[in-house]
Each structure stands twice: as structure tokens, then as C-alpha cells.
PyMOL CGO cylinders between C-alpha atoms (Angstrom):
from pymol import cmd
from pymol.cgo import CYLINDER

trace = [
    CYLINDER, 7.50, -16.45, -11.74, 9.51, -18.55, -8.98, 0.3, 1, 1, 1, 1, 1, 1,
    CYLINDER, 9.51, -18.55, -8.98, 9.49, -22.04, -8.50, 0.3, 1, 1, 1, 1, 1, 1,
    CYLINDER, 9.49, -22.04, -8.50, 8.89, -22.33, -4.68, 0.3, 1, 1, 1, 1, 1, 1,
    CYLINDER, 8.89, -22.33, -4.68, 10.68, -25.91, -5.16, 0.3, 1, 1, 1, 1, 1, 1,
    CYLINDER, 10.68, -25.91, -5.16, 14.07, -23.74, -6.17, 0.3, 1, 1, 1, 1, 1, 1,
    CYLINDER, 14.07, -23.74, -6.17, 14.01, -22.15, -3.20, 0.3, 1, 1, 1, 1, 1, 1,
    CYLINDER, 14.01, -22.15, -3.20, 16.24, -23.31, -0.07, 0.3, 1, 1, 1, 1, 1, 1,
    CYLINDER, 16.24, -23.31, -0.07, 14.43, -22.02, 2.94, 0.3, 1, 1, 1, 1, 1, 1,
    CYLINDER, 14.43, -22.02, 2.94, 17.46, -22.86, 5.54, 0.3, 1, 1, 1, 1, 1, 1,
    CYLINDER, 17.46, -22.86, 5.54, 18.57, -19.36, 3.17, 0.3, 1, 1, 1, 1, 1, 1,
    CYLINDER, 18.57, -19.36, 3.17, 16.21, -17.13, 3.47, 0.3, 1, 1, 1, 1, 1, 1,
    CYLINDER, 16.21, -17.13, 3.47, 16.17, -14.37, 6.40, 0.3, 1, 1, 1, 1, 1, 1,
    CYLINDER, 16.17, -14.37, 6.40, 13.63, -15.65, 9.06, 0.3, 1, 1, 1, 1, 1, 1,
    CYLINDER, 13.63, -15.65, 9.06, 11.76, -14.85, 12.50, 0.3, 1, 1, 1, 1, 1, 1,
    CYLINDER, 11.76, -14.85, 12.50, 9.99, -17.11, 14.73, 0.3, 1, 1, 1, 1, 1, 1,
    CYLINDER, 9.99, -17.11, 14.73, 6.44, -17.06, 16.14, 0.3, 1, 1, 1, 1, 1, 1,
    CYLINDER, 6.44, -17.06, 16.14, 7.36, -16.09, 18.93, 0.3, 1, 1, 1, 1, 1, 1,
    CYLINDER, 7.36, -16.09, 18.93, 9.63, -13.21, 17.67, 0.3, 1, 1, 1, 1, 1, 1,
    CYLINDER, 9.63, -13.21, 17.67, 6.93, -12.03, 15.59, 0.3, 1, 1, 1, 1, 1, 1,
    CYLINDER, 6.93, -12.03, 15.59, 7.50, -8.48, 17.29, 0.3, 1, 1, 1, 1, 1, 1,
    CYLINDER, 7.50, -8.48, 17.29, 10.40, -8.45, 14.93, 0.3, 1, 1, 1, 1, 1, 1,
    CYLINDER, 10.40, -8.45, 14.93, 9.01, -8.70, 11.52, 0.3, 1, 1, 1, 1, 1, 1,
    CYLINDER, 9.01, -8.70, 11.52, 9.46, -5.88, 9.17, 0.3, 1, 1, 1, 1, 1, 1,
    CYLINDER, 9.46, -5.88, 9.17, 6.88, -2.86, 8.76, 0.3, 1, 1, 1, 1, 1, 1,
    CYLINDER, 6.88, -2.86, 8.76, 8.02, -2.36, 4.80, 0.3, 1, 1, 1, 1, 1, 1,
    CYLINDER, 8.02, -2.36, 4.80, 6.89, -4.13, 1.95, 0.3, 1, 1, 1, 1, 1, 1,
    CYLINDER, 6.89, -4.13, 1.95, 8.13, -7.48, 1.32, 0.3, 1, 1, 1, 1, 1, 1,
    CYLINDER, 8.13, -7.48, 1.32, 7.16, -11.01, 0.25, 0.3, 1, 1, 1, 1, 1, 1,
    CYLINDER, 7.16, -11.01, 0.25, 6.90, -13.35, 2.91, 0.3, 1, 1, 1, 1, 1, 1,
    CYLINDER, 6.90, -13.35, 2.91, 6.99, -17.49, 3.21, 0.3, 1, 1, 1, 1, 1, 1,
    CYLINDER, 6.99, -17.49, 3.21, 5.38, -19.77, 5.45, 0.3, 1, 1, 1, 1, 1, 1,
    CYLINDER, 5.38, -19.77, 5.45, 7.47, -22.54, 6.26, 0.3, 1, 1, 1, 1, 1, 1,
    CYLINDER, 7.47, -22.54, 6.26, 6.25, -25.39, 8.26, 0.3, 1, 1, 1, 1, 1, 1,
    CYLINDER, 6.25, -25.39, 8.26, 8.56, -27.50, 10.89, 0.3, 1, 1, 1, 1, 1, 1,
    CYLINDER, 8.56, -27.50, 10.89, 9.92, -29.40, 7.69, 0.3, 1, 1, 1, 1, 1, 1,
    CYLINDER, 9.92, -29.40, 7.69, 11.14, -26.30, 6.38, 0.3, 1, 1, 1, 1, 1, 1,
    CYLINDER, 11.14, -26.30, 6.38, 8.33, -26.80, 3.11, 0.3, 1, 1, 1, 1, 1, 1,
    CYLINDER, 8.33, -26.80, 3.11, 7.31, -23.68, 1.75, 0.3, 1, 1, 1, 1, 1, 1,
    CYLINDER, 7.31, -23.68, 1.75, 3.17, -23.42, 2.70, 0.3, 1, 1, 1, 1, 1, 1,
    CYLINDER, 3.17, -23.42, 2.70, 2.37, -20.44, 1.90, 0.3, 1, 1, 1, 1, 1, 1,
    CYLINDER, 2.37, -20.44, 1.90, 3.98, -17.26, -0.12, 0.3, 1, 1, 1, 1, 1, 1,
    CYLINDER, 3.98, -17.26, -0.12, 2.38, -13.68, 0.60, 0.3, 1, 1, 1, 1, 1, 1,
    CYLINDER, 2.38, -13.68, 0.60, 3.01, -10.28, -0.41, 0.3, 1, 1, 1, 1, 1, 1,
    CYLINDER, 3.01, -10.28, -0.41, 2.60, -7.23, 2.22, 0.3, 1, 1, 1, 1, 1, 1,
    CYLINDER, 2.60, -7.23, 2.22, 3.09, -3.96, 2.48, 0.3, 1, 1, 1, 1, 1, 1,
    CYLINDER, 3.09, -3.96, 2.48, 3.14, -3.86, 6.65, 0.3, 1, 1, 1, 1, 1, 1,
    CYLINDER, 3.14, -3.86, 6.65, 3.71, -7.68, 7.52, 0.3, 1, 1, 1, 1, 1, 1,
    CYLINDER, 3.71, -7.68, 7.52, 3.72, -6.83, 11.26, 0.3, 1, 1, 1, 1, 1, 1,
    CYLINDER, 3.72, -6.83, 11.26, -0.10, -5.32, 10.82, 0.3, 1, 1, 1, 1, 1, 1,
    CYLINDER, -0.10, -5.32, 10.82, -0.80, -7.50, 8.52, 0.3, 1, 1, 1, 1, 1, 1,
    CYLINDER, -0.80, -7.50, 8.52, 0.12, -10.33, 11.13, 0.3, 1, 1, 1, 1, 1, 1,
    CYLINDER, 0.12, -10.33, 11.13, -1.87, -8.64, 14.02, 0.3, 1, 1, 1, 1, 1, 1,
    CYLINDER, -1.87, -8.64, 14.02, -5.04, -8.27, 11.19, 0.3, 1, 1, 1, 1, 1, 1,
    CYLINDER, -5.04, -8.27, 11.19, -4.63, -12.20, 11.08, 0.3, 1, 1, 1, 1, 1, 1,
    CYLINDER, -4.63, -12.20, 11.08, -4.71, -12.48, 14.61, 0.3, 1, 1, 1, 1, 1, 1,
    CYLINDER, -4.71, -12.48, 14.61, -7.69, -10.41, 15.61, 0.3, 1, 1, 1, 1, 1, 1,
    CYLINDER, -7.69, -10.41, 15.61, -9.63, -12.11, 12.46, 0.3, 1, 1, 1, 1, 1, 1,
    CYLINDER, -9.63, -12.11, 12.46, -8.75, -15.39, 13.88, 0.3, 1, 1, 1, 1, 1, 1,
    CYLINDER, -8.75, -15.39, 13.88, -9.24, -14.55, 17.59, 0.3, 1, 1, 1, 1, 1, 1,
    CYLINDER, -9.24, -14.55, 17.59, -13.12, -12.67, 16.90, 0.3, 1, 1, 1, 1, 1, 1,
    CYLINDER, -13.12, -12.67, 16.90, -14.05, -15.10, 14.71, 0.3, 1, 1, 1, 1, 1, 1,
    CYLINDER, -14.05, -15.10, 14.71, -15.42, -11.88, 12.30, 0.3, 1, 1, 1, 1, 1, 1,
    CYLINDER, -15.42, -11.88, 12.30, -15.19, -12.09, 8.48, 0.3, 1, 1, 1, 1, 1, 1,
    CYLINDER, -15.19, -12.09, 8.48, -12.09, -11.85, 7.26, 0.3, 1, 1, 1, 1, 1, 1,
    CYLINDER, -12.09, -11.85, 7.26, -12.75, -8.22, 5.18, 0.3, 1, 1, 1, 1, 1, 1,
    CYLINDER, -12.75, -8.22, 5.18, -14.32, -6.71, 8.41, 0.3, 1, 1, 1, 1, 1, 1,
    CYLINDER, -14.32, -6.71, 8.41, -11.28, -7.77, 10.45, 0.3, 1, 1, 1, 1, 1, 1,
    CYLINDER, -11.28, -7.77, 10.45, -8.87, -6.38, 8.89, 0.3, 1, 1, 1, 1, 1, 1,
    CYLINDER, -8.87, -6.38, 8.89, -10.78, -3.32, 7.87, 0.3, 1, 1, 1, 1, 1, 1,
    CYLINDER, -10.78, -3.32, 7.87, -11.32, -2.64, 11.44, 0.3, 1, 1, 1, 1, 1, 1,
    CYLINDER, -11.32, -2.64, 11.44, -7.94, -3.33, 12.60, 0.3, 1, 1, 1, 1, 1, 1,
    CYLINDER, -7.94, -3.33, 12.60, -6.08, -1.23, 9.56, 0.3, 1, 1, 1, 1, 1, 1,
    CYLINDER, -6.08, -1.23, 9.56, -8.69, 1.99, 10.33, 0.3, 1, 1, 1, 1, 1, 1,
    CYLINDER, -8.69, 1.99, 10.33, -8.90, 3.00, 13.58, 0.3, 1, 1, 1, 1, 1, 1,
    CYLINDER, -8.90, 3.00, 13.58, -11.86, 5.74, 12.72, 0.3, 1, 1, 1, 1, 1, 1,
    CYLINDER, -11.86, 5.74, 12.72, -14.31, 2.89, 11.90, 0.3, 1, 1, 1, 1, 1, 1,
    CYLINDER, -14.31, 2.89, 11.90, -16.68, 2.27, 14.35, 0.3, 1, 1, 1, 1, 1, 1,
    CYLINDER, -16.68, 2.27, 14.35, -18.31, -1.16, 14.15, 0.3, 1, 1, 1, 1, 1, 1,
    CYLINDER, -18.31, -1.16, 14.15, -22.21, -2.03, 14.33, 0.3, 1, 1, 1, 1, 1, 1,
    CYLINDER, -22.21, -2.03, 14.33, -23.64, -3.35, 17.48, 0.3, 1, 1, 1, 1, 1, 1,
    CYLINDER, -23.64, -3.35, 17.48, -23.14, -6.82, 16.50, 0.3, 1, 1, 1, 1, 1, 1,
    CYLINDER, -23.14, -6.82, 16.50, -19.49, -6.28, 15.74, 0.3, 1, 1, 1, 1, 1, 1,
    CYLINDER, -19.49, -6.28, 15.74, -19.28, -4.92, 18.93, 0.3, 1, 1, 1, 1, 1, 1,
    CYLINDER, -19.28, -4.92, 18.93, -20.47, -7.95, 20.77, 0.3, 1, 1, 1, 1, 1, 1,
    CYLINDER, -20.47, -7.95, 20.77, -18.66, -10.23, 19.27, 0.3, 1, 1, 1, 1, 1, 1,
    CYLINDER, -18.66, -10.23, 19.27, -15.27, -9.00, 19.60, 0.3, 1, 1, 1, 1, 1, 1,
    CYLINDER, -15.27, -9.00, 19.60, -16.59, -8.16, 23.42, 0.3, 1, 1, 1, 1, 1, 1,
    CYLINDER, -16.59, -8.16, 23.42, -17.36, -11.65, 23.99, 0.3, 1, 1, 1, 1, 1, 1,
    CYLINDER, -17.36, -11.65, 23.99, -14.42, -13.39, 22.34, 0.3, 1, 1, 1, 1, 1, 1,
    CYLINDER, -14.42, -13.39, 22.34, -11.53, -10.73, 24.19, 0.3, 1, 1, 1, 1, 1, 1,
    CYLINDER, -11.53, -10.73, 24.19, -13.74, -10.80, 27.34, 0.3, 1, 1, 1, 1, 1, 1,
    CYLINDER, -13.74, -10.80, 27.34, -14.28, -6.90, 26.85, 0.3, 1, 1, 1, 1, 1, 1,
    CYLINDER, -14.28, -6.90, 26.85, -16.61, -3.92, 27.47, 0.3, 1, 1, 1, 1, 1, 1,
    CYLINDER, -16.61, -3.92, 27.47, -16.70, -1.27, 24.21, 0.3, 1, 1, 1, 1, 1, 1,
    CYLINDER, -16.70, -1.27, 24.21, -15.37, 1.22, 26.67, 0.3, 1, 1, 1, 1, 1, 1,
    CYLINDER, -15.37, 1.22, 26.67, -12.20, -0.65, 26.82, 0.3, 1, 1, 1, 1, 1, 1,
    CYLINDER, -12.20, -0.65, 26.82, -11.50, -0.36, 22.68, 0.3, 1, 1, 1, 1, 1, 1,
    CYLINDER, -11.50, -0.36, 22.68, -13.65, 2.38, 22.24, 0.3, 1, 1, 1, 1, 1, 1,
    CYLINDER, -13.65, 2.38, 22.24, -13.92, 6.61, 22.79, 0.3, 1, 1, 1, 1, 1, 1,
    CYLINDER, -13.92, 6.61, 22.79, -16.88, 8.26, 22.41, 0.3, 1, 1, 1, 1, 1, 1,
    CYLINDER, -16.88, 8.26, 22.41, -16.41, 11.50, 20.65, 0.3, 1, 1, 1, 1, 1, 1,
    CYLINDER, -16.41, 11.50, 20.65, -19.15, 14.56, 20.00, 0.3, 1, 1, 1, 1, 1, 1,
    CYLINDER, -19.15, 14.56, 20.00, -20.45, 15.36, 16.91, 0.3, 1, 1, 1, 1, 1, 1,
    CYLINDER, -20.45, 15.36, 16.91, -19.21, 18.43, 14.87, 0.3, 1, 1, 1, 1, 1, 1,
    CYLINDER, -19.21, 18.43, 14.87, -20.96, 20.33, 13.89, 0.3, 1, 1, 1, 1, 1, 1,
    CYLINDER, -20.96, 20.33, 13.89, -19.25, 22.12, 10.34, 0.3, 1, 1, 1, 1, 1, 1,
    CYLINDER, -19.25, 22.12, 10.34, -22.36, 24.50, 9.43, 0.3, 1, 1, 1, 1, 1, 1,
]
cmd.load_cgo(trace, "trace")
């Protein structure tokens, strides 16, 4: 196991908030490092980029944590009414602006 106190952060490849556009789509582990440069947090992820826009949306809706990212890492799930209000409300939305109604088949 590593001792987060062994590790120099001033060393270790980084992007900024702002450049978050720029983080890798492979699996890595990842550290949080506050304006001190002191190690807050160590992750593992196998998409860090979705896994930062799963964080977002959680945090933006307000939704549980397992139903935020579920949504936002499977596009084919379509979310109960309530869901559906929420995340209207908090990103000022209509459903018909995140989601497209599509017909039943029928595979008889």
C-alpha cells in the first residue's frame, strides 16, 4: 500500500479545474490535492473524465449518488417521474430537452 505522506505532489502529472476537459478517458488512479498541495483524496477510475461529469450531475441534481451516476453512465435508462422533475427543476429543463421518445417493438 502507499503512504500518501511519501508522495510529492509538485511530481505528479496534473490538470486544473478548469482544464478538466483534459483528463484522461483510461484507467488510472487519481489525487485530490487541495491549494496546499495535501493529498485529500485518492480514487481509482476507469473513465476519470465520466467519472468527473457523474460527480457533477450528482452534485448539480441533488439525486442520490447511485442514481446519478447510473443515469449518467447508461444512456438507455429512463428515469421515473420524480427523477424527471428534479433534474428539470435543478438544470431549468423540459424532458424533451434530455429525452427521445421512442415506439415500442414489438419482437412477437
Amino acid at each position: 500500500m502507499i503512504n500518501p505522506q511519501t508522495i510529492n505532489p509538485l511530481l505528479l502529472p496534473s490538470v486544473a479545474l478548469d482544464e478538466r476537459s483534459q483528463l484522461p478517458s483510461q484507467p488510472c488512479i487519481y489525487f485530490a490535492i487541495d491549494y496546499q498541495g495535501i493529498i485529500q483524496y485518492i480514487g481509482r477510475s476507469v473513465n476519470p473524465r465520466l467519472r468527473w461529469n457523474a460527480n457533477k450531475f450528482w452534485q448539480i441534481t441533488g439525486l442520490s449518488r447511485a442514481t446519478a451516476f447510473r443515469l449518467w453512465r447508461d444512456r438507455d435508462i429512463y428515469p421515473d417521474r420524480t427523477t424527471v422533475e428534479v433534474i428539470c427543476k435543478k438544470l431549468n429543463a423540459q424532458p424533451g430537452d434530455f429525452l427521445t421518445y421512442m415506439e415500442d417493438i414489438d419482437e412477437a
